[in-house]
PyMOL Python script that loads the backbone (N, CA, C, O; Angstrom):
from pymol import cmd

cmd.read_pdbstr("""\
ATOM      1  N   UNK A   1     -48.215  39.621 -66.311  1.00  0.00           N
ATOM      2  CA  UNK A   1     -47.147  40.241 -65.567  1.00  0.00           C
ATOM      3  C   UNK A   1     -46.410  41.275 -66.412  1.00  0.00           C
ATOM      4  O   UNK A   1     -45.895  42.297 -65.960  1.00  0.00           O
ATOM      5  N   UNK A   2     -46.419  40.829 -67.917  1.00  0.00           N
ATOM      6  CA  UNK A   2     -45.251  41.830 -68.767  1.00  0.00           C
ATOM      7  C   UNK A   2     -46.529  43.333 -68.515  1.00  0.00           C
ATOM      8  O   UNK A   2     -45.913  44.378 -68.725  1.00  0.00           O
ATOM      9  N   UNK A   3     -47.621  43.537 -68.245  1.00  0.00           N
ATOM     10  CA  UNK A   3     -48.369  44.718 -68.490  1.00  0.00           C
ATOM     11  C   UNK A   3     -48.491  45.548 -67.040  1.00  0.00           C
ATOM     12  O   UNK A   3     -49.025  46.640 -66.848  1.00  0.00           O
ATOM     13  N   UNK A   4     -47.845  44.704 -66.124  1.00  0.00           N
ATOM     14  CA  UNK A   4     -47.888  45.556 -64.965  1.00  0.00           C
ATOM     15  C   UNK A   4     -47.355  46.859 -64.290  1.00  0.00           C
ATOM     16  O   UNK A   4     -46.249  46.845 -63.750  1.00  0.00           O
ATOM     17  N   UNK A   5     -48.116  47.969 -64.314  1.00  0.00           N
ATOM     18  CA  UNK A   5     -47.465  49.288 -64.310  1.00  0.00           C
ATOM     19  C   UNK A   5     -46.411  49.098 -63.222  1.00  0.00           C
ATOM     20  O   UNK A   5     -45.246  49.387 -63.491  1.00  0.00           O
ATOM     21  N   UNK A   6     -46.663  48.733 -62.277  1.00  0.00           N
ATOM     22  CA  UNK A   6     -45.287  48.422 -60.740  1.00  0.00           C
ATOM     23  C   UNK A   6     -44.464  47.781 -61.420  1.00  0.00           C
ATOM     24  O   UNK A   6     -43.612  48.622 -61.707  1.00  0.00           O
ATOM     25  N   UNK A   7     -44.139  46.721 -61.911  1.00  0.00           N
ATOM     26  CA  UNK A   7     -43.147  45.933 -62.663  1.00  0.00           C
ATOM     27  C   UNK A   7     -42.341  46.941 -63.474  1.00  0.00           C
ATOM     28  O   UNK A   7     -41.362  47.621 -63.168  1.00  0.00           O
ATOM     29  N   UNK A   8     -43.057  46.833 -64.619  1.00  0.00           N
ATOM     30  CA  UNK A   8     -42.477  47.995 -65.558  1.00  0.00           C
ATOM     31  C   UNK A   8     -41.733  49.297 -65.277  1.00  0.00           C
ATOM     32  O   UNK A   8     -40.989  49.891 -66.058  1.00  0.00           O
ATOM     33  N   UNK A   9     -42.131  49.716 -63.751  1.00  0.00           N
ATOM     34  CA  UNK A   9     -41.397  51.260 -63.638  1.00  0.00           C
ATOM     35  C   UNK A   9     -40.205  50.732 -63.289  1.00  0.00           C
ATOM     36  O   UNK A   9     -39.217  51.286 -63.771  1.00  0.00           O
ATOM     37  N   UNK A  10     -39.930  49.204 -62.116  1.00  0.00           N
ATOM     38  CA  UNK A  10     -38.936  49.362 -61.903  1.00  0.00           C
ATOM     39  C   UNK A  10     -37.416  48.094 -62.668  1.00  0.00           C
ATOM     40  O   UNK A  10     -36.257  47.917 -62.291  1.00  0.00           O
ATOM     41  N   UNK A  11     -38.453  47.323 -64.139  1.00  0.00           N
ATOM     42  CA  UNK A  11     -38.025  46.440 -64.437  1.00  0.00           C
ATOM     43  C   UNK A  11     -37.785  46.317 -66.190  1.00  0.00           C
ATOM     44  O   UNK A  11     -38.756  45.789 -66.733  1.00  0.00           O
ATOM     45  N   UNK A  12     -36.837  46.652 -66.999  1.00  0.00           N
ATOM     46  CA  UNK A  12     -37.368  46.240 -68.527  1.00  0.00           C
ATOM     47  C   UNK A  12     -37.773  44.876 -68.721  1.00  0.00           C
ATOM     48  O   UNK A  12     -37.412  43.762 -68.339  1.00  0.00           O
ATOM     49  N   UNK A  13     -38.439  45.255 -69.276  1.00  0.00           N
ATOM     50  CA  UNK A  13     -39.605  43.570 -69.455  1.00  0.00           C
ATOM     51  C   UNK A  13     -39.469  42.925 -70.696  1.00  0.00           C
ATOM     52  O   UNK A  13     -39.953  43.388 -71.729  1.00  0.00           O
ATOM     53  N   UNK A  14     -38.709  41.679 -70.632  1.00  0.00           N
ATOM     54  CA  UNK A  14     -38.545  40.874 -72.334  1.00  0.00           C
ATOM     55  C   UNK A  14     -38.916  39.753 -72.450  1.00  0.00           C
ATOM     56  O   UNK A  14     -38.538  38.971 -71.578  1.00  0.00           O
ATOM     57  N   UNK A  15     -39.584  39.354 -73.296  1.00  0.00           N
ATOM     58  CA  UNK A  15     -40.574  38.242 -73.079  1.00  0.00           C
ATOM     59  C   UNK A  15     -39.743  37.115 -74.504  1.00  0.00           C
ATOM     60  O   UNK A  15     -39.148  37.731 -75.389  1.00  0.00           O
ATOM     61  N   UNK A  16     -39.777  35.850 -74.569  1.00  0.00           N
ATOM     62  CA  UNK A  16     -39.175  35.041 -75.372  1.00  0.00           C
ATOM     63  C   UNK A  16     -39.589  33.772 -75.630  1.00  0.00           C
ATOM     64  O   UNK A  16     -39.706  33.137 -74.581  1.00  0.00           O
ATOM     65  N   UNK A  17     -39.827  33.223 -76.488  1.00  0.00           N
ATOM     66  CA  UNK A  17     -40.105  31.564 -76.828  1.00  0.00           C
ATOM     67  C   UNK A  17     -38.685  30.711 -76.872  1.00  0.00           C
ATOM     68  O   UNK A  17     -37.658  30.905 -77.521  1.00  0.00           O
ATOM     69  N   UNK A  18     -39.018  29.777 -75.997  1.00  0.00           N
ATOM     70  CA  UNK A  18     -38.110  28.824 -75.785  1.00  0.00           C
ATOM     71  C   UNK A  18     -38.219  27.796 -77.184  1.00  0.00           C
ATOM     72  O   UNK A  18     -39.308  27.638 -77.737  1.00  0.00           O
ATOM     73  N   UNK A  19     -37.136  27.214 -77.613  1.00  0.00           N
ATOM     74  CA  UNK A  19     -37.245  26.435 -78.831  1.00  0.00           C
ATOM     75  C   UNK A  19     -38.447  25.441 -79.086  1.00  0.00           C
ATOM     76  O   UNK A  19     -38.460  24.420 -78.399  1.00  0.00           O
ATOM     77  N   UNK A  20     -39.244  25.596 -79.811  1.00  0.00           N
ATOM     78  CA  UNK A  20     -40.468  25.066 -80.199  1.00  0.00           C
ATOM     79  C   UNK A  20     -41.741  25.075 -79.102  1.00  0.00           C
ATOM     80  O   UNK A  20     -42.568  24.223 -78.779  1.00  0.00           O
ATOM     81  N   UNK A  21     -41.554  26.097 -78.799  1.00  0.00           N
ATOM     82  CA  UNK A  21     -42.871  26.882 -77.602  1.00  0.00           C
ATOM     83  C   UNK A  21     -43.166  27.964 -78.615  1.00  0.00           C
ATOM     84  O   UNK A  21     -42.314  28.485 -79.334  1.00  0.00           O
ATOM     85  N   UNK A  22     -44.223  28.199 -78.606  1.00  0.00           N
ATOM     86  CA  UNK A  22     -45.113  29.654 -78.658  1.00  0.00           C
ATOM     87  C   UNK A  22     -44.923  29.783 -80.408  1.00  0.00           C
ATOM     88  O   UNK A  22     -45.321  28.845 -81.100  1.00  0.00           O
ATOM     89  N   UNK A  23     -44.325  30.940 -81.024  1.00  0.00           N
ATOM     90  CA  UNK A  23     -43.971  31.045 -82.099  1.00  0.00           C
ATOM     91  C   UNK A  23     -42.200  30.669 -82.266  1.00  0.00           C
ATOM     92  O   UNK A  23     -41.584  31.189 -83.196  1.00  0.00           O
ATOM     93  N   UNK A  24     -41.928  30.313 -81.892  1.00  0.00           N
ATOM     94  CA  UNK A  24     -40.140  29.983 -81.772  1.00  0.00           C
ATOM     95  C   UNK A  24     -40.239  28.826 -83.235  1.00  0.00           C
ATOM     96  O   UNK A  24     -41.130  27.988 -83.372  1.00  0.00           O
ATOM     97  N   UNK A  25     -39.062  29.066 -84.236  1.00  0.00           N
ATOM     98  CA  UNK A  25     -38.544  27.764 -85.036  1.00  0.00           C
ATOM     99  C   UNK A  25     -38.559  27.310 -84.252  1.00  0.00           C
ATOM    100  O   UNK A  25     -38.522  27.845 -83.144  1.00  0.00           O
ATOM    101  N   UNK A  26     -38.636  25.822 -84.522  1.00  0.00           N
ATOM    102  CA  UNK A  26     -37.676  24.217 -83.951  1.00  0.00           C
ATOM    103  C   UNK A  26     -36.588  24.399 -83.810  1.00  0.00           C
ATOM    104  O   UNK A  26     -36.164  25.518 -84.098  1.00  0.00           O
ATOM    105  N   UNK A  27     -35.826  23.554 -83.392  1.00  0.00           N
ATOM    106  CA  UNK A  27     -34.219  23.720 -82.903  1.00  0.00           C
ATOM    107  C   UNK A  27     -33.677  22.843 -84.494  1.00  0.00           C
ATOM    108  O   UNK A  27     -34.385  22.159 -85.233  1.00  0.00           O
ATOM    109  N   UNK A  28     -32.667  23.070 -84.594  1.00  0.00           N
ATOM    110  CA  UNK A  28     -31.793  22.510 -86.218  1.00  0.00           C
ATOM    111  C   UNK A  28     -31.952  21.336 -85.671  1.00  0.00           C
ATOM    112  O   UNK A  28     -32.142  21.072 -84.484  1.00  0.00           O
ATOM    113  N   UNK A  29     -31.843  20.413 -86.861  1.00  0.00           N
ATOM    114  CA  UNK A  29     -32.578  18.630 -86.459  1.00  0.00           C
ATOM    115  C   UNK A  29     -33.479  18.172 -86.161  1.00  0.00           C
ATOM    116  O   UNK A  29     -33.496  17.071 -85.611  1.00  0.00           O
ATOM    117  N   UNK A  30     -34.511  18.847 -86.416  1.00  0.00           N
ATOM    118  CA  UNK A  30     -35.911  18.220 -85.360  1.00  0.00           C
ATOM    119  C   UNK A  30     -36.529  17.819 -86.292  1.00  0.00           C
ATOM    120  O   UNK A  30     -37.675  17.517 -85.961  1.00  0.00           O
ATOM    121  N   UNK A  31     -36.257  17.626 -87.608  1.00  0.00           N
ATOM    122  CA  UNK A  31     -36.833  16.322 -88.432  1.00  0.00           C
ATOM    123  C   UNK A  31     -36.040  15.079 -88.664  1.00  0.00           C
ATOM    124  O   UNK A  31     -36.349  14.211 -89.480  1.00  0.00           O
ATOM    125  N   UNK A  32     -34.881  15.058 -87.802  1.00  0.00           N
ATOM    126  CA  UNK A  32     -34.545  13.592 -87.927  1.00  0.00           C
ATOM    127  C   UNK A  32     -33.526  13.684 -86.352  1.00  0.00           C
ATOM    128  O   UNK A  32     -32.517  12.984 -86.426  1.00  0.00           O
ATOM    129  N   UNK A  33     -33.651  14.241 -85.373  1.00  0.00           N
ATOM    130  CA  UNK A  33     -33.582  14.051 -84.074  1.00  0.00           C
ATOM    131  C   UNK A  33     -34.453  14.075 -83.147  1.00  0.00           C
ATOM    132  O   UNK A  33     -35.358  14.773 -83.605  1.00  0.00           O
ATOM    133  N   UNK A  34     -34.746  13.729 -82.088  1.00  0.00           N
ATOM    134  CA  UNK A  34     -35.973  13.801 -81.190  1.00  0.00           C
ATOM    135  C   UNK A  34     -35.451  14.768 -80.663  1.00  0.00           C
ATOM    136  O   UNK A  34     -34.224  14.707 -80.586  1.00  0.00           O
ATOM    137  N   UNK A  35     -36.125  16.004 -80.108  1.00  0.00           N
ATOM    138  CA  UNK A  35     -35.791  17.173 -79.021  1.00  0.00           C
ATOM    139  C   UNK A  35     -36.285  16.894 -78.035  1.00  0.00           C
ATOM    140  O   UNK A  35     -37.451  16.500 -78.061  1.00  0.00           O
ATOM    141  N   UNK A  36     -35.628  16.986 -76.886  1.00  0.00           N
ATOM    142  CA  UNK A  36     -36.486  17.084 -75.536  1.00  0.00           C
ATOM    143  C   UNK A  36     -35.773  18.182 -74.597  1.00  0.00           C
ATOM    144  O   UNK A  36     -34.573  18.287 -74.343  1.00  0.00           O
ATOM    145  N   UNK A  37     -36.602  18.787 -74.258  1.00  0.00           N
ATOM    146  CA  UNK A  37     -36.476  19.746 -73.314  1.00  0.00           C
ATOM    147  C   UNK A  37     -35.926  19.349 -71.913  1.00  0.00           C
ATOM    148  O   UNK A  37     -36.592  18.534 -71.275  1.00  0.00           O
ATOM    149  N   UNK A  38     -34.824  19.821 -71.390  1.00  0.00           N
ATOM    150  CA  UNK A  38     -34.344  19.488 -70.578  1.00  0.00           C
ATOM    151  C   UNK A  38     -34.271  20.553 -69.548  1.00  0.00           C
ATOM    152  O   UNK A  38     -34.702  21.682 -69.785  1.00  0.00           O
ATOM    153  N   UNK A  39     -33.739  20.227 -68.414  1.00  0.00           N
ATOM    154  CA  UNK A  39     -33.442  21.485 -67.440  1.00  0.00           C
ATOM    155  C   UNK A  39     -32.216  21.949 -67.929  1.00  0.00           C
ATOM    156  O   UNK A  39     -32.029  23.165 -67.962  1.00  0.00           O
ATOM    157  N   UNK A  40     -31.173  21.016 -68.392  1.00  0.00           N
ATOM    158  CA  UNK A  40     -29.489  21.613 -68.243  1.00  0.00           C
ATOM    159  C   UNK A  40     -29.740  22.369 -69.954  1.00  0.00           C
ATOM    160  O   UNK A  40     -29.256  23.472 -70.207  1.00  0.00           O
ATOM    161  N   UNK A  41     -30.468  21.657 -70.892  1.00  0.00           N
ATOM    162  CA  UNK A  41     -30.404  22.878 -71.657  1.00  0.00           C
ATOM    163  C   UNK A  41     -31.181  24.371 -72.059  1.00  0.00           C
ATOM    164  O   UNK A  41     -30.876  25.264 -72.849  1.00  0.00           O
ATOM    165  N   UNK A  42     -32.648  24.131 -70.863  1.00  0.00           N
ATOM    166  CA  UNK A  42     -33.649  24.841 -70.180  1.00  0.00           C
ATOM    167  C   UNK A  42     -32.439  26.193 -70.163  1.00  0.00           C
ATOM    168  O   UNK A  42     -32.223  27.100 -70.966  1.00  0.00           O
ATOM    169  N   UNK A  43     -31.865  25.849 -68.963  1.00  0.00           N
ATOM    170  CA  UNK A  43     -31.017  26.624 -68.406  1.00  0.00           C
ATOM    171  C   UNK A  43     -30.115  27.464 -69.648  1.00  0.00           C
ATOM    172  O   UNK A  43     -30.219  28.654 -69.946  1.00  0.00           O
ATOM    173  N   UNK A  44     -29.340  26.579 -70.165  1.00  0.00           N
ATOM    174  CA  UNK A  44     -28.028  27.242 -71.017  1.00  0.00           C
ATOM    175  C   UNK A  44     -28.797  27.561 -72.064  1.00  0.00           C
ATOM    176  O   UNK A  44     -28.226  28.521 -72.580  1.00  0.00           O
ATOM    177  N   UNK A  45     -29.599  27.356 -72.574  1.00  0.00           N
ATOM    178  CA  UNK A  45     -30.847  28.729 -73.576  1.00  0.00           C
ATOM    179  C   UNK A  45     -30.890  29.567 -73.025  1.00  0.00           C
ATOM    180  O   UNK A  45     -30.506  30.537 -73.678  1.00  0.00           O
ATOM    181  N   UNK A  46     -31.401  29.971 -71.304  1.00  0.00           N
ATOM    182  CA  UNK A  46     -31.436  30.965 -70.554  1.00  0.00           C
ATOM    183  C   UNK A  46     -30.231  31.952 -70.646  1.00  0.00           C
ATOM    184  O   UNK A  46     -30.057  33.106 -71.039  1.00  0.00           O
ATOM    185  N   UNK A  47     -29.412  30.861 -70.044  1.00  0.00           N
ATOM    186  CA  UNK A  47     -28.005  31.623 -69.616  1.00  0.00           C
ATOM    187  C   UNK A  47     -27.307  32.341 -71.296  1.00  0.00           C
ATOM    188  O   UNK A  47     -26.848  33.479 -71.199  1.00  0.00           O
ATOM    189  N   UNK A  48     -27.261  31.747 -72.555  1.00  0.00           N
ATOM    190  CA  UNK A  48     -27.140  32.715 -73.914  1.00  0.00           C
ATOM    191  C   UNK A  48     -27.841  33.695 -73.858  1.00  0.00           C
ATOM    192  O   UNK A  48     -27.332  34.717 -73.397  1.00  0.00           O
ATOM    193  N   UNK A  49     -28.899  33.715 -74.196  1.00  0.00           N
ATOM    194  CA  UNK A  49     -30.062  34.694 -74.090  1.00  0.00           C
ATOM    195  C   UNK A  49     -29.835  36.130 -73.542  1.00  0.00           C
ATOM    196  O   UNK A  49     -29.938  37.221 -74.104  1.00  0.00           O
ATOM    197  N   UNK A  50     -29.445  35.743 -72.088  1.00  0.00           N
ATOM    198  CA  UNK A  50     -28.835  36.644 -71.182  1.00  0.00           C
ATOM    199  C   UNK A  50     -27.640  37.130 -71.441  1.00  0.00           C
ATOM    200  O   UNK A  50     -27.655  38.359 -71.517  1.00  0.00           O
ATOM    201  N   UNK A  51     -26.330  36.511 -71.650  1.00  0.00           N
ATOM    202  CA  UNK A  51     -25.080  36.715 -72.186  1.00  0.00           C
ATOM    203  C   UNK A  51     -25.485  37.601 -73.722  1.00  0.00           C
ATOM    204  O   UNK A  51     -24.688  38.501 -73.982  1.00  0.00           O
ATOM    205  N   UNK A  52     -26.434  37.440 -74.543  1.00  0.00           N
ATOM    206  CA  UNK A  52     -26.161  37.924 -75.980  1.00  0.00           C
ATOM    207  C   UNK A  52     -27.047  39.322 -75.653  1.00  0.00           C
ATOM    208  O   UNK A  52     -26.828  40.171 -76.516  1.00  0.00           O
ATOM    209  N   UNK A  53     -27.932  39.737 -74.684  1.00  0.00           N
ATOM    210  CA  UNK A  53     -28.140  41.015 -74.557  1.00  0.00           C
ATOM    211  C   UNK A  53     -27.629  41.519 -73.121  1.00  0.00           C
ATOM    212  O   UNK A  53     -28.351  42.079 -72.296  1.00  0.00           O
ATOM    213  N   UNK A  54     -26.413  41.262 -72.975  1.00  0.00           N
ATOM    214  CA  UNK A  54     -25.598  42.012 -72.050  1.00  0.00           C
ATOM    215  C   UNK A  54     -26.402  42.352 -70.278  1.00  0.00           C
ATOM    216  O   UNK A  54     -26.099  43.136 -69.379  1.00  0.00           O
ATOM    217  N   UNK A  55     -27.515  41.304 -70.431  1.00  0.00           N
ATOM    218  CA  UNK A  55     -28.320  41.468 -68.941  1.00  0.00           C
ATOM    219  C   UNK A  55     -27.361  41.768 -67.857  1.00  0.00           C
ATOM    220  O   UNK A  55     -26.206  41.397 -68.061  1.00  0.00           O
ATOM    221  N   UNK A  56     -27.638  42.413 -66.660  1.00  0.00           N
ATOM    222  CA  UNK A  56     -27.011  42.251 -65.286  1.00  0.00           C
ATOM    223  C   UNK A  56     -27.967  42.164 -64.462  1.00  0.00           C
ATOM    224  O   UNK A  56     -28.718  43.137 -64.377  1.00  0.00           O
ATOM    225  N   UNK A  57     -28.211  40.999 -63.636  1.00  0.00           N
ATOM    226  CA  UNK A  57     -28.704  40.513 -62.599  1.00  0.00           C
ATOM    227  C   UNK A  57     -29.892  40.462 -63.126  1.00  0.00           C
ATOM    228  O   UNK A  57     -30.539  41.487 -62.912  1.00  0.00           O
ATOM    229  N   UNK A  58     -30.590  39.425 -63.913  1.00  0.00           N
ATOM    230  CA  UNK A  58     -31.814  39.655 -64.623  1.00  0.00           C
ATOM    231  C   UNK A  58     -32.699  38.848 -63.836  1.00  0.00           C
ATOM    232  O   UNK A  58     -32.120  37.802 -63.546  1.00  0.00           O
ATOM    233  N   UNK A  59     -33.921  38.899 -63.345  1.00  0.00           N
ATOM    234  CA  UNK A  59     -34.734  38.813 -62.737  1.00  0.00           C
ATOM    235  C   UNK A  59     -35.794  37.494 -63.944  1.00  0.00           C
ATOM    236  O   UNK A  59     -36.194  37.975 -65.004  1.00  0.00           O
ATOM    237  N   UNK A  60     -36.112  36.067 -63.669  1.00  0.00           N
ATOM    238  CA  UNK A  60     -36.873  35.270 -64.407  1.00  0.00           C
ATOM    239  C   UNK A  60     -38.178  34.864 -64.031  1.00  0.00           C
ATOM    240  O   UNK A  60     -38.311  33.893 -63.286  1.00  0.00           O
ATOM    241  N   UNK A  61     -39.296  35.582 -64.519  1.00  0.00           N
ATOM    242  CA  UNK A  61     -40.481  34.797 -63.663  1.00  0.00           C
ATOM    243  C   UNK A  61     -41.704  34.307 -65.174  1.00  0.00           C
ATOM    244  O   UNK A  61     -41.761  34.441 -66.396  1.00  0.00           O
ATOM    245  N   UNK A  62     -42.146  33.970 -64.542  1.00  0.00           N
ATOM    246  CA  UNK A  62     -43.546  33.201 -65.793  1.00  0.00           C
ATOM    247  C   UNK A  62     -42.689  31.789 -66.134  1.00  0.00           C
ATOM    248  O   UNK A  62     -43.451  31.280 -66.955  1.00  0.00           O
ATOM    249  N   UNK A  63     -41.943  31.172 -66.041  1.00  0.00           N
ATOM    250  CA  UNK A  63     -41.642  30.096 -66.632  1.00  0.00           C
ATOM    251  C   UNK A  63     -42.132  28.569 -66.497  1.00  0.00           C
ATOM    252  O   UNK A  63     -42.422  28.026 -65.431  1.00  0.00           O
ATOM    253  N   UNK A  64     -42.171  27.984 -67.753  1.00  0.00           N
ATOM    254  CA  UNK A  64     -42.788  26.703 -66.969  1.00  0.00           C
ATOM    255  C   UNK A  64     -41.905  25.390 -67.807  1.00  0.00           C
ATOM    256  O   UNK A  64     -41.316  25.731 -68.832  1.00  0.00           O
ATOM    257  N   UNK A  65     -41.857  24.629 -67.586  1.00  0.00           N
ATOM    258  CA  UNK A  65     -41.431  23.279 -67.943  1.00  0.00           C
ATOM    259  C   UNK A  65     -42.328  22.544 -68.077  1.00  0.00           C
ATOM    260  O   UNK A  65     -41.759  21.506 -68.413  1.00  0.00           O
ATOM    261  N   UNK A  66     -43.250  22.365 -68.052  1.00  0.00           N
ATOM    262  CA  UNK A  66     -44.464  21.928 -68.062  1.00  0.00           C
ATOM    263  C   UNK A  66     -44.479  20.310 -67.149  1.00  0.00           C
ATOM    264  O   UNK A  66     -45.150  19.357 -67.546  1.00  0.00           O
ATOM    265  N   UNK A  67     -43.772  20.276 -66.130  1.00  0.00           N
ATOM    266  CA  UNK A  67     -43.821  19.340 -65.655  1.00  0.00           C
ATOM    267  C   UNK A  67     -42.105  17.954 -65.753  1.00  0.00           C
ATOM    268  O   UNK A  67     -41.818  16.766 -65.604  1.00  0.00           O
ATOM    269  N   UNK A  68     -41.413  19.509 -66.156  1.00  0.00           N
ATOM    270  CA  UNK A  68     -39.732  18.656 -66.547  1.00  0.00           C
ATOM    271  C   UNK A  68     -38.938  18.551 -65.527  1.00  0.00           C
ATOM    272  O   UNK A  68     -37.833  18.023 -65.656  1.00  0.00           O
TER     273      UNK A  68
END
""", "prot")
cmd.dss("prot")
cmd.show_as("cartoon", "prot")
cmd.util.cbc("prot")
cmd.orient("prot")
């Protein structure tokens, strides 16, 4: 989807690893806390993310939870 010429003309396209997905560090503690991925903090990763590059009305697709 990030390579799609229709997308792209009418969308900037930013792609990101969620904490310990893809190439992302671990989250601080994750050698002596268990992490689990949640929706409510799914979300408020989202919602920073968005707040720290000044998004307006940002559009989210490809995501997965893998079953959360």
């Amino acid at each position: 989807m990030l390579e799609d010429p229709e997308l792209q003309a009418d969308f900037r396209m930013i792609a990101f690893d969620m904490p310990w997905c893809g190439r992302s560090m671990p989250p601080r503690g994750h050698r002596s806390e268990q992490f689990e991925m949640t929706v409510d903090l799914y979300f408020g990763i989202i919602r920073e993310f968005v707040k720290a590059l000044g998004l307006y009305k940002p559009v989210l697709i490809g995501c997965s939870l893998e079953g959360v």
